[in-house]
LOVEXTI-862029 format. One line per 3 residues: number of its first residue (from 1); their letters; for each residue x, y, z of N, C-alpha, C. Coordinates in steps of 0.05 Angstrom, whole numbers, plus 32768, in hexadecimal, padded with zeros to 4 digits. Example, Ala and Ser with C-alpha at 12.3 -4.5 7.8 and 13.67 -1.06 7.14 Angstrom:
<atoms>
1 = as = 8108,7F8E,809C,80F6,7FA6,809C,8108,7FBE,809C | 8101,7FD3,808E,8111,7FEB,808F,8102,8001,809D;
</atoms>
This chain:
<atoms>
1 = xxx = 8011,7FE8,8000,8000,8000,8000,8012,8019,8000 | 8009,8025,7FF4,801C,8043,7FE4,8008,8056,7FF6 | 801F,8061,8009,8019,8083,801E,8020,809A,8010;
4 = xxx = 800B,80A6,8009,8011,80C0,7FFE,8029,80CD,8014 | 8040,80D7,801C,804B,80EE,8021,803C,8102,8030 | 8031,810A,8025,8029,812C,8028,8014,812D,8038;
7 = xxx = 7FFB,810F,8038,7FE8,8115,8041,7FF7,8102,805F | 800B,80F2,8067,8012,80ED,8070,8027,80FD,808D | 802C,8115,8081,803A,812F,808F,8026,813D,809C;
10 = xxx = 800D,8138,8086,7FF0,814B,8094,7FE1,813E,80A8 | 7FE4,8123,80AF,7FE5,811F,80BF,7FF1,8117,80DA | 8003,8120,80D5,800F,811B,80F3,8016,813D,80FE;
13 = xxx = 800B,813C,8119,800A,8153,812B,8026,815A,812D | 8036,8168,8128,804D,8176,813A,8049,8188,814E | 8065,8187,8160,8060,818C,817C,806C,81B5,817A;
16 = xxx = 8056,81B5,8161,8062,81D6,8165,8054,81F6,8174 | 805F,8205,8188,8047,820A,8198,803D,8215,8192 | 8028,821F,81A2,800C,8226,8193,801A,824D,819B;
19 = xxx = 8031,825B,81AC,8030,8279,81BA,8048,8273,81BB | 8062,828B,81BC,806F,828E,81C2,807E,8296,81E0 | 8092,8289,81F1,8089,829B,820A,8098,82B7,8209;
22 = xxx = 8089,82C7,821E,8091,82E2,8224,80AD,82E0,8238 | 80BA,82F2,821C,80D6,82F5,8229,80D6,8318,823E | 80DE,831C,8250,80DC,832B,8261,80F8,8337,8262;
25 = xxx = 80FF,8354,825C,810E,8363,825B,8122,8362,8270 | 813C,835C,8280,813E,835C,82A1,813F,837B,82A7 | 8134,8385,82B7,8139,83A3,82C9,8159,83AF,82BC;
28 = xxx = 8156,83C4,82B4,8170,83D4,82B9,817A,83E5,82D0 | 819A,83E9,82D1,8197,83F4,82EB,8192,840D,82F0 | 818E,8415,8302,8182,8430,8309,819D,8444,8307;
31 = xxx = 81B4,8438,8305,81C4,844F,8309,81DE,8439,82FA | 81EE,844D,82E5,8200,8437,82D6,821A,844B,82DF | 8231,843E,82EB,8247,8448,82F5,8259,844E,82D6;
34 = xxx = 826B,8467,82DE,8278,846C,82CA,829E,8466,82D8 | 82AB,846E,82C5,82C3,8470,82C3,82D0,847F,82E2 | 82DA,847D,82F1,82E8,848B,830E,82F2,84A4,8301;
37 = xxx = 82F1,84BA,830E,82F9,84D6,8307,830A,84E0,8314 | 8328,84DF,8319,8338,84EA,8327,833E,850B,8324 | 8331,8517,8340,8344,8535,833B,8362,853A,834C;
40 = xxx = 8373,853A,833B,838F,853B,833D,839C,855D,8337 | 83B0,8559,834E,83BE,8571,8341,83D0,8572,8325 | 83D2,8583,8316,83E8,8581,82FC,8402,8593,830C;
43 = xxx = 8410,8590,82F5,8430,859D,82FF,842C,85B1,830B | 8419,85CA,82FD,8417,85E4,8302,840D,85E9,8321 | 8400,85CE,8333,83F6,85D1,834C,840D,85CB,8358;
46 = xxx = 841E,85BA,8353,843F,85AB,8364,8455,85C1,835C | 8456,85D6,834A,8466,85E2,834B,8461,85F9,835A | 8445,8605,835E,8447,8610,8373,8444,860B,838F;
49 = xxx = 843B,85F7,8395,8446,85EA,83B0,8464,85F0,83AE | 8475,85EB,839F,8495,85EC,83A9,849A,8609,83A6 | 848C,8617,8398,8492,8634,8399,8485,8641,83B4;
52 = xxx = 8474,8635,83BE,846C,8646,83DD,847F,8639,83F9 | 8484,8619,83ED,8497,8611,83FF,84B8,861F,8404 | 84BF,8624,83F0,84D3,863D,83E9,84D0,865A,83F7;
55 = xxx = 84B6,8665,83F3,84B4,867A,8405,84AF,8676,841C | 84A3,8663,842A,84A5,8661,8446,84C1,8655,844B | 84CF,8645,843C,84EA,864A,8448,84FB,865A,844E;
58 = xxx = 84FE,8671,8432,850A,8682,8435,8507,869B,844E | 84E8,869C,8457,84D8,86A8,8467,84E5,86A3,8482 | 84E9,8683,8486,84ED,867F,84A1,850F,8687,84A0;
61 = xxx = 8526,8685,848F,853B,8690,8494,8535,86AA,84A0 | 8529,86B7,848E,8527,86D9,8497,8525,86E2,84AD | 850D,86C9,84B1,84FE,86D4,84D9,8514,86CF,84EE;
64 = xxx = 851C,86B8,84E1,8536,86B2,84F5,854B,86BF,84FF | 854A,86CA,84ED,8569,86DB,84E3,8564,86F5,84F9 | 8544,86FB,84EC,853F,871D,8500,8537,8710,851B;
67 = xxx = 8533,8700,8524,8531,86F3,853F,854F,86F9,8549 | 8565,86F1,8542,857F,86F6,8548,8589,8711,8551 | 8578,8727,8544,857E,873B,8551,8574,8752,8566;
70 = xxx = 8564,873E,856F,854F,874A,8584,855D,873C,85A4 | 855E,8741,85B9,8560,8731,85D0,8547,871D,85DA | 8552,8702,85DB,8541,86F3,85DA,8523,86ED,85F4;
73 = xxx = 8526,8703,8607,850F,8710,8611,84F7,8724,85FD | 8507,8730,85E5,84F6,873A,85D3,84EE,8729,85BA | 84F2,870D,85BE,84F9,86FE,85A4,84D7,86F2,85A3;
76 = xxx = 84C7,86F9,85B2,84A7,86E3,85B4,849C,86EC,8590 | 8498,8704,858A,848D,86FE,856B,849D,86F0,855D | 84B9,86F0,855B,84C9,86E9,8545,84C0,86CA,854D;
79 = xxx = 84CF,86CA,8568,84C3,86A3,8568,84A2,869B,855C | 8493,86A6,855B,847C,8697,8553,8475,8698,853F | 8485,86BC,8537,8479,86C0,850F,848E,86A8,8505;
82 = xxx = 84A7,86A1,850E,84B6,8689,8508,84B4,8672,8503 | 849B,8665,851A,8495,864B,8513,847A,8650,84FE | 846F,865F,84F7,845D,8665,84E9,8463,8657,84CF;
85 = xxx = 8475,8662,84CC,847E,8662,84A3,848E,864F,84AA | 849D,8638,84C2,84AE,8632,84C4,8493,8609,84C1 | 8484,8610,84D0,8469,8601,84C9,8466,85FE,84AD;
88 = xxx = 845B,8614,849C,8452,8613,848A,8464,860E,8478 | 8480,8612,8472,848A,8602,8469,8493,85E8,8461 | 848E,85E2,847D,848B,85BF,8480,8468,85B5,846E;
91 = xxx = 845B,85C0,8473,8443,85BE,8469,8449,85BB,8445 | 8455,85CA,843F,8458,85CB,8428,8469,85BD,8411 | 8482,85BE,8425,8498,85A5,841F,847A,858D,841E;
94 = xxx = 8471,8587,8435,8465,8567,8435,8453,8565,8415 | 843F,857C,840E,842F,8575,8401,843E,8576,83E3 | 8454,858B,83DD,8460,858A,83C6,8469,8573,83BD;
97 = xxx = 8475,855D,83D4,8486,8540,83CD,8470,852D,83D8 | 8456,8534,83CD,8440,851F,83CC,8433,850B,83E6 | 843F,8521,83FC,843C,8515,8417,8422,852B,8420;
100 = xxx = 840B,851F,8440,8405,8535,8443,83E3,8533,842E | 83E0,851F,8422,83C9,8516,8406,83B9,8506,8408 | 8397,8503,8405,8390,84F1,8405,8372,84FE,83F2;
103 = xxx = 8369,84DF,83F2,8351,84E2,83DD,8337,84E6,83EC | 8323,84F4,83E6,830A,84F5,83ED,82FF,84E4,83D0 | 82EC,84D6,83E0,82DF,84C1,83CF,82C1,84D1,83C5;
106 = xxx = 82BC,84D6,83A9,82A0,84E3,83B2,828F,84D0,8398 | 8271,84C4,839E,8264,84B6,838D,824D,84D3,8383 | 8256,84DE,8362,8243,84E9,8357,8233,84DD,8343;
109 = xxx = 8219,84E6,8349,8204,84E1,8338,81EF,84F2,8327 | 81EE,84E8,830B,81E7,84FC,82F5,81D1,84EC,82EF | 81B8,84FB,82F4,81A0,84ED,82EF,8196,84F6,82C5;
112 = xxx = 8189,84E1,82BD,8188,84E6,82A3,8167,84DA,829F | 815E,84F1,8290,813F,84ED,828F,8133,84C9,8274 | 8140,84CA,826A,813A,84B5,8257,8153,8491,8256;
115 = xxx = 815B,8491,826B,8171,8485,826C,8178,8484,828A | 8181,8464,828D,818D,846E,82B1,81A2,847C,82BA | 81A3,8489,82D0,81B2,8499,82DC,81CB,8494,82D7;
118 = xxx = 81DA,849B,82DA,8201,8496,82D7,8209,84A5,82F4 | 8222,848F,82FF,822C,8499,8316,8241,849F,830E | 8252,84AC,8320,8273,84B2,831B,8287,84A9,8337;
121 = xxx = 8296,84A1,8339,82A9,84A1,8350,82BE,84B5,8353 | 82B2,84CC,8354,82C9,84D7,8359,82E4,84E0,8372 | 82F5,84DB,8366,8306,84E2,8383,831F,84F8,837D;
124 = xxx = 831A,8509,8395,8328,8525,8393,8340,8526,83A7 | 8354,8535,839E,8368,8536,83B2,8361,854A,83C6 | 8370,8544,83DC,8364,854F,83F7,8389,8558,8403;
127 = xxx = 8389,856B,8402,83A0,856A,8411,83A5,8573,8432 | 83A1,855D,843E,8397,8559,8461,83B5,8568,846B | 83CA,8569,845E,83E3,8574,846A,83DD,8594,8472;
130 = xxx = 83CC,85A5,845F,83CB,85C1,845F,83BA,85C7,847B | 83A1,85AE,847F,8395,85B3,849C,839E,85B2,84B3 | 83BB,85A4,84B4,83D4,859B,84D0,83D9,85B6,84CC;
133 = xxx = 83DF,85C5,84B9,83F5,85DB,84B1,83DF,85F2,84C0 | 83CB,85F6,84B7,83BB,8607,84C3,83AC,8601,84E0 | 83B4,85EB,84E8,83AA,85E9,8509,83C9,85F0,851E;
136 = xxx = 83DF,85F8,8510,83F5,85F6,8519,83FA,8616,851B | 83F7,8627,84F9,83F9,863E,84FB,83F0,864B,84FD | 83C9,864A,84F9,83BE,8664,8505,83B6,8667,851E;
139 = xxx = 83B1,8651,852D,83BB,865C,854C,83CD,8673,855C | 83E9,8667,854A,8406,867E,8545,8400,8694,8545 | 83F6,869C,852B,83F0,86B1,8519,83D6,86C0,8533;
142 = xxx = 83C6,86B9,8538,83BB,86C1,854C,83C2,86C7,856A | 83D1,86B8,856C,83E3,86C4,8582,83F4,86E3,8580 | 8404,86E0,8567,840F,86FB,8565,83FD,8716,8564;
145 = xxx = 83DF,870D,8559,83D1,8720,855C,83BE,872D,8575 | 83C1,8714,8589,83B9,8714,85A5,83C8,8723,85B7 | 83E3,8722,85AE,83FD,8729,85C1,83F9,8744,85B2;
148 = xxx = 83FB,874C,85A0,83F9,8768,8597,83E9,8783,859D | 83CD,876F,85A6,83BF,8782,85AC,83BC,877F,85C8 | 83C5,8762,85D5,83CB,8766,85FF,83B3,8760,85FF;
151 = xxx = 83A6,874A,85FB,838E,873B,85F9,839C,872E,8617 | 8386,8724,8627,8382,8715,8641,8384,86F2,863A | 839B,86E1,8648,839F,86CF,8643,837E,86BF,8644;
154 = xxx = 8367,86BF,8650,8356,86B2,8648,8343,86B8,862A | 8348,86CF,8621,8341,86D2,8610,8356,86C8,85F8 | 836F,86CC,85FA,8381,86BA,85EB,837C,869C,85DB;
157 = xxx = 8376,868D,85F5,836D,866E,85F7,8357,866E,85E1 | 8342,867C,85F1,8326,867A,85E2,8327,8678,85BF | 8339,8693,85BE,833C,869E,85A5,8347,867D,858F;
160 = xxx = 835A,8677,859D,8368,8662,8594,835F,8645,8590 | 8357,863C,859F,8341,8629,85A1,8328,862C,8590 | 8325,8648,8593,8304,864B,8576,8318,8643,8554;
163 = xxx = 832F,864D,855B,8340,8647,853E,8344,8627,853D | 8350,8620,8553,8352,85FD,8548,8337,85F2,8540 | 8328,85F9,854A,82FE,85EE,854C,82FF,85F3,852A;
166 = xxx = 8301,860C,8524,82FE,8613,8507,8315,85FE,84F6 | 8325,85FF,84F3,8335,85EA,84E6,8336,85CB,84E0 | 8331,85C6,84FA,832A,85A8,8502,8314,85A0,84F7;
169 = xxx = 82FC,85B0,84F4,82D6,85A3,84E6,82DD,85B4,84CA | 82EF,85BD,84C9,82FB,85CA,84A8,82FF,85AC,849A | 8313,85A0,84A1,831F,8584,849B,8301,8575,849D;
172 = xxx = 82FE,8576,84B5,82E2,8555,84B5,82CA,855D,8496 | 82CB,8579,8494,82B7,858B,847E,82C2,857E,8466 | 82E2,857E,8462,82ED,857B,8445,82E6,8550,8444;
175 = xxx = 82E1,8541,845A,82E4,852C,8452,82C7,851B,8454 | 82BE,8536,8454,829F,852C,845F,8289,8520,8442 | 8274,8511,844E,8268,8503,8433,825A,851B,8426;
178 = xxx = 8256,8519,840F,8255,8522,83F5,822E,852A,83FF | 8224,8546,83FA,8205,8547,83FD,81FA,8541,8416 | 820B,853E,8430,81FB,853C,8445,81F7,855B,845F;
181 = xxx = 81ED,8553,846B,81E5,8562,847D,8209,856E,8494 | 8215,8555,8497,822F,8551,849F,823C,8567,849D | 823C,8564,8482,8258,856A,8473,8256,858E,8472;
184 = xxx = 8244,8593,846B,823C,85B3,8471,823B,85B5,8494 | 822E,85A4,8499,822D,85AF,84B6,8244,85B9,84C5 | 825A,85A3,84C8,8277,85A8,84CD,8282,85CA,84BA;
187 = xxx = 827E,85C6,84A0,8280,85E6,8496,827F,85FF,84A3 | 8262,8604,84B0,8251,860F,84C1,8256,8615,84D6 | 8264,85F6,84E2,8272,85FD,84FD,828F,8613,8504;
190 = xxx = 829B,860A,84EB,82BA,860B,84E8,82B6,8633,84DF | 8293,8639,84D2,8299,8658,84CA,828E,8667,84EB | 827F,8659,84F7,8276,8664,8511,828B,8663,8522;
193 = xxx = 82AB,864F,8527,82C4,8656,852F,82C9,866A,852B | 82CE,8670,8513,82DD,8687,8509,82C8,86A8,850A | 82B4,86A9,8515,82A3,86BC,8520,82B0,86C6,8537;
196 = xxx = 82B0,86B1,8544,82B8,86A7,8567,82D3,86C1,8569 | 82EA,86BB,8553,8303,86BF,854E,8307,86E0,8547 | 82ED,86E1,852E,82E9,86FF,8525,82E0,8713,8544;
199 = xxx = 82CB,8703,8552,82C0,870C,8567,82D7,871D,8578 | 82F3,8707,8582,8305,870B,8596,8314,872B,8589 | 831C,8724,8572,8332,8738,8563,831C,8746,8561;
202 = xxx = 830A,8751,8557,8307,876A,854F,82F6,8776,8568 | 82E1,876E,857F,82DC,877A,8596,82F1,877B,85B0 | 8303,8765,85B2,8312,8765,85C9,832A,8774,85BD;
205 = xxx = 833F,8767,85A3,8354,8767,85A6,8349,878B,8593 | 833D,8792,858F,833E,87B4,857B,833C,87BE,8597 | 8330,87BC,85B1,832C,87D1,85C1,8348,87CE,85D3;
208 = xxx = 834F,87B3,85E0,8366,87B5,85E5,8384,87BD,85D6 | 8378,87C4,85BF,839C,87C9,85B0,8399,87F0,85B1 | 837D,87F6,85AC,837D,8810,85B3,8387,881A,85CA;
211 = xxx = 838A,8811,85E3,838B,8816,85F9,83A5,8814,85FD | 83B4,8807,85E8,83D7,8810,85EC,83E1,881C,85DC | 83D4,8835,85CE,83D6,884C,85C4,83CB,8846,85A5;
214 = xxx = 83D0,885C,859F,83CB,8861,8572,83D4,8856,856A | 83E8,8859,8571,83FC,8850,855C,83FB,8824,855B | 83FA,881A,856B,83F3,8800,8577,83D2,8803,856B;
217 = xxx = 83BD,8807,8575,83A9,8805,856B,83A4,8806,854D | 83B2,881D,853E,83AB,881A,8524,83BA,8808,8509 | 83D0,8804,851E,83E2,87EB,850D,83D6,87CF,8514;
220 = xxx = 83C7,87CB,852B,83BE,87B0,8535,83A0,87AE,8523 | 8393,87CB,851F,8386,87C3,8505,837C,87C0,84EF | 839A,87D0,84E8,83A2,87C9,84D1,83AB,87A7,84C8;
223 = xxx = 83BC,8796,84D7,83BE,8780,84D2,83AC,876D,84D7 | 83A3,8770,84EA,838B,8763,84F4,8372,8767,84DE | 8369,8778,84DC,835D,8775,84BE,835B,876B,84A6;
226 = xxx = 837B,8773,84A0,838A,8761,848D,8381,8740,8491 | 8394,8734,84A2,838E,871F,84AF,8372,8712,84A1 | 8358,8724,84B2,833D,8719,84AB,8332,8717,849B;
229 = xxx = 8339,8728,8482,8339,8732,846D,8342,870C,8460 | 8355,870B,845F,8361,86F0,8453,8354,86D9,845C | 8353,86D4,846F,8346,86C0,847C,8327,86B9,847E;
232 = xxx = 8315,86CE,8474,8307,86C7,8467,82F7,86C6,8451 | 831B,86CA,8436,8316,86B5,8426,8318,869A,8429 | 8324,8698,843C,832E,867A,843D,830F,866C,8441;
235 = xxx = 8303,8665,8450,82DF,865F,8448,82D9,865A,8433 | 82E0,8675,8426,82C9,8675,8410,82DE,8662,83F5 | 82FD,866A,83F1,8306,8652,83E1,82FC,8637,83E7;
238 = xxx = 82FD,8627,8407,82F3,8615,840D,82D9,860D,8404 | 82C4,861E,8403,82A3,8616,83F6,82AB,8613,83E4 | 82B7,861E,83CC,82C3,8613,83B4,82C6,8603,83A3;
241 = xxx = 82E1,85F9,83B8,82F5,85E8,83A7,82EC,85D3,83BC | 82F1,85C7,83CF,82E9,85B6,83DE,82C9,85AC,83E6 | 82C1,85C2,83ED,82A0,85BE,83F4,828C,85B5,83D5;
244 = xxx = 8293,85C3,83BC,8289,85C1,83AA,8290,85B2,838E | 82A7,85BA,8391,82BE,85B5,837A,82BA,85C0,8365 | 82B0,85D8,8364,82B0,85E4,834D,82CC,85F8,8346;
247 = xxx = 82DF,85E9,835C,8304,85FA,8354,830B,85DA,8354 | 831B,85DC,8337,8330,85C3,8336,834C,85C7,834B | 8351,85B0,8352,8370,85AD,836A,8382,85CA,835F;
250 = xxx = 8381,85CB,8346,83A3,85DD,8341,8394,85F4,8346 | 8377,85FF,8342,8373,8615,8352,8375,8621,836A | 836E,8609,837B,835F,8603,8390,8382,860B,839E;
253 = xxx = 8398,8602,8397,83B2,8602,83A3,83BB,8618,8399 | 83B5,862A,8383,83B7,863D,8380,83AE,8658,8391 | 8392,8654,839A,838B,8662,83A1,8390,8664,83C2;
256 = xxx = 8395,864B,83D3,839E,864C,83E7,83BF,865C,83E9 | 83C6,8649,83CE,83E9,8659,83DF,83EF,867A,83DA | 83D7,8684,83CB,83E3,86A1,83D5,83D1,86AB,83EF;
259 = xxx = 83BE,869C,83FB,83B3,86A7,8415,83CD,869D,841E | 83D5,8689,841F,83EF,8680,843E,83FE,868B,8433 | 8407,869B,8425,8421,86AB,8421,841C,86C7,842A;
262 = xxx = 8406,86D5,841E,83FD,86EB,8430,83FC,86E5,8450 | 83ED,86D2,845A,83E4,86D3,8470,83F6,86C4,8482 | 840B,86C0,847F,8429,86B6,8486,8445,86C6,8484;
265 = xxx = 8450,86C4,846F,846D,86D5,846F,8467,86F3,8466 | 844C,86F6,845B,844F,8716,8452,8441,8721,846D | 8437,8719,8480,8425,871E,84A4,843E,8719,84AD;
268 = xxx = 844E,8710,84A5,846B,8706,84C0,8477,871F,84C4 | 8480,8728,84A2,8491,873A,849F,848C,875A,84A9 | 846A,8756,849F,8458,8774,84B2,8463,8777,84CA;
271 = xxx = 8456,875A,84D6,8457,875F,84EB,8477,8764,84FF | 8487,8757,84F0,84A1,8757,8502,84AF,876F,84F6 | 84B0,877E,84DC,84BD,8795,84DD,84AF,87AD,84E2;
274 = xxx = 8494,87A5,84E4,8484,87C3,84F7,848B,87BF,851A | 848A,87A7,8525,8495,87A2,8543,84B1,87AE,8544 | 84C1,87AB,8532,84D9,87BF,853C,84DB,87D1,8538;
277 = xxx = 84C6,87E9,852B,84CE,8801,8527,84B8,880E,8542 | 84A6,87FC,854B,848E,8802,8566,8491,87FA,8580 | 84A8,8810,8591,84AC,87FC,85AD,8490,87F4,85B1;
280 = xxx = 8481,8802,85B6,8469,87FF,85B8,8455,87DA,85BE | 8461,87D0,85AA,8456,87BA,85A6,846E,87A0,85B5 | 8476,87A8,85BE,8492,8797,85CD,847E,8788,85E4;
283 = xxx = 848F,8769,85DF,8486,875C,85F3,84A0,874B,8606 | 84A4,875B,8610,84BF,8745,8626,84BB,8733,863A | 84C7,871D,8638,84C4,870D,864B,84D9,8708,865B;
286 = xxx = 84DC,8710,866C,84F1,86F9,8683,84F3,86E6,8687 | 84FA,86E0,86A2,84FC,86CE,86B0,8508,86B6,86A2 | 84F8,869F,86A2,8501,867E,868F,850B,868B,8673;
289 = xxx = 84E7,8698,866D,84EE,8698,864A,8511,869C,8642 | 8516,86B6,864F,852E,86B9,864A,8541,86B4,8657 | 8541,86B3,8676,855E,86AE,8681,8565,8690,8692;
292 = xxx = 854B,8680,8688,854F,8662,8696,8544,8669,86AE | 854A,864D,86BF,8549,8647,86DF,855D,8662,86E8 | 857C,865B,86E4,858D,8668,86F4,858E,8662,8711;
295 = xxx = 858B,8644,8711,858F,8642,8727,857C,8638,873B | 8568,8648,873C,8552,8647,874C,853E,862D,8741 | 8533,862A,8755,8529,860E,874E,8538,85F4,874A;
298 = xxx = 854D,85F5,874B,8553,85E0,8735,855B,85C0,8753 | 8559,85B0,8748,8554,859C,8755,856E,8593,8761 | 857D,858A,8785,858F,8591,8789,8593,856B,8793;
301 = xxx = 85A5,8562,878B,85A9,853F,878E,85C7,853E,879C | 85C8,852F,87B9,85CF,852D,87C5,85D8,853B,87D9 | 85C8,855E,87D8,85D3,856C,87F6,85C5,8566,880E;
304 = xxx = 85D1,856A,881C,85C3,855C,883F,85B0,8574,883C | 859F,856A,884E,8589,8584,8860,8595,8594,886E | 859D,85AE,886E,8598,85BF,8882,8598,85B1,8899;
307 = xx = 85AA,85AD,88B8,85A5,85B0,88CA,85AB,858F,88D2 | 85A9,8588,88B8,85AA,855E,88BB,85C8,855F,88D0;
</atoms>
């Protein structure tokens, strides 16, 4: 018996299905990470690091030198405008030879209306050496202006302590997370310090510098001005370059090293060649500072007692 083929194919069922299944797209992510973004200094930020480290060297010869010719009961500004630039040098040496550096980590995100978001990792250089440098020297620096105008050792302290407060939540500000409440807060704190600071110098230390004549009063504020004048730019570079980042590093080091060069060896030099032309402003010390024990006090091993 002869099978047609064809009517033989027509009947037999194949197992072909009747729907296709539904393939399901998987979720994309909500946020697609990009490439790490390093902000780095270029040459033009490292060569002036070595060019301010240079002037605070050269600075601290100088101070040294005019310290030498004063008697060392008259020597209290030179010693402190000394370690000033003598600090900041070191500050500078460290960050120029890549010491003194560290990264703030910051996760940015760019939201995109038709497409998912893109993140960025960016990480910025932080240079934590300049915040040692400034909890070391403007204390200093405030001192000379305390002693100038014959400010009251409790007001001294105060003054000084509102400066480390300011510096110290300066730093916690620069490493703080990215958009929080924190990170400004500490800001906030560190500009209400420096109120504290404006407060001392310009109500205590302007009325007490008057009071040791014109000539003392109007040079104390004259510098003193000066001084505040500089210092708070320093803030506002900080919201910036750090708080915002809208200054790249070689600005950002740019713009600092001519505040610490003003507000360092060109304040040193004010201040120590206007002190020698103003008895006026003379501060002497005796006793230890300058002439030791001599004797007195000093601890006596193996004389008998009196009377033994």
């Amino acid at each position: 018996m002869l099978v047609d083929p064809i009517q033989a194919m027509a009947s037999v069922s194949l197992p072909f299905p009747t729907s296709l299944p539904t393939v399901t797209p998987s979720a994309l992510p909500s946020a697609v990470p990009t490439t790490p973004e390093y902000q780095d200094a270029t040459d033009v930020g490292n060569k002036t690091l070595w060019i301010v480290f240079t002037i605070m060297l050269i600075a601290s010869g100088i101070f040294t030198a005019m310290s030498w010719s004063v008697p060392i009961s008259k020597r209290l500004y030179h010693i402190v405008t000394t370690l000033i630039v003598i600090f900041a040098s070191m500050s500078y040496f460290a960050m120029a030879s890549g010491h003194g550096i560290s990264y703030h980590h910051v996760v940015v995100r760019e939201t995109n209306k038709h497409m998912p978001d893109t993140t960025t990792d960016l990480y910025r250089q932080v240079y934590w050496a300049r915040y040692v440098d400034w909890t070391l020297t403007t204390p200093l620096l405030l001192l000379d202006l305390c002693l100038l105008a014959g400010l009251s050792g409790g007001v001294i302290i105060m003054t000084m302590i509102a400066d480390i407060i300011m510096i110290v939540t300066g730093l916690f500000a620069a490493f703080g997370a990215e958009d929080t409440p924190q990170k400004w807060g500490w800001y906030a704190i560190a500009c209400f310090a420096y109120l504290v600071v404006v407060w001392h110098l310009v109500i205590h230390g302007r009325a007490m510098a008057m009071g040791k004549g014109g000539k003392v009063g109007n040079f104390f504020a004259a510098i003193g001005g000066f001084t505040l004048i500089i210092w708070t730019v320093y803030p506002i570079i900080w919201g910036i370059a750090d708080g915002s980042r809208n200054m790249n590093v070689d600005q950002e080091i740019i713009s600092y090293a001519i505040l610490d060069v003003l507000a360092k060896p060109i304040f040193g030099a004010w201040l120590l060649f206007t002190h020698m032309s103003m008895p006026e402003t003379n501060v002497e010390l005796g006793g230890f500072w300058s002439e030791g024990l001599k004797g007195e006090g000093n601890i006596r091993v193996g004389d008998d007692d009196e009377g033994a």
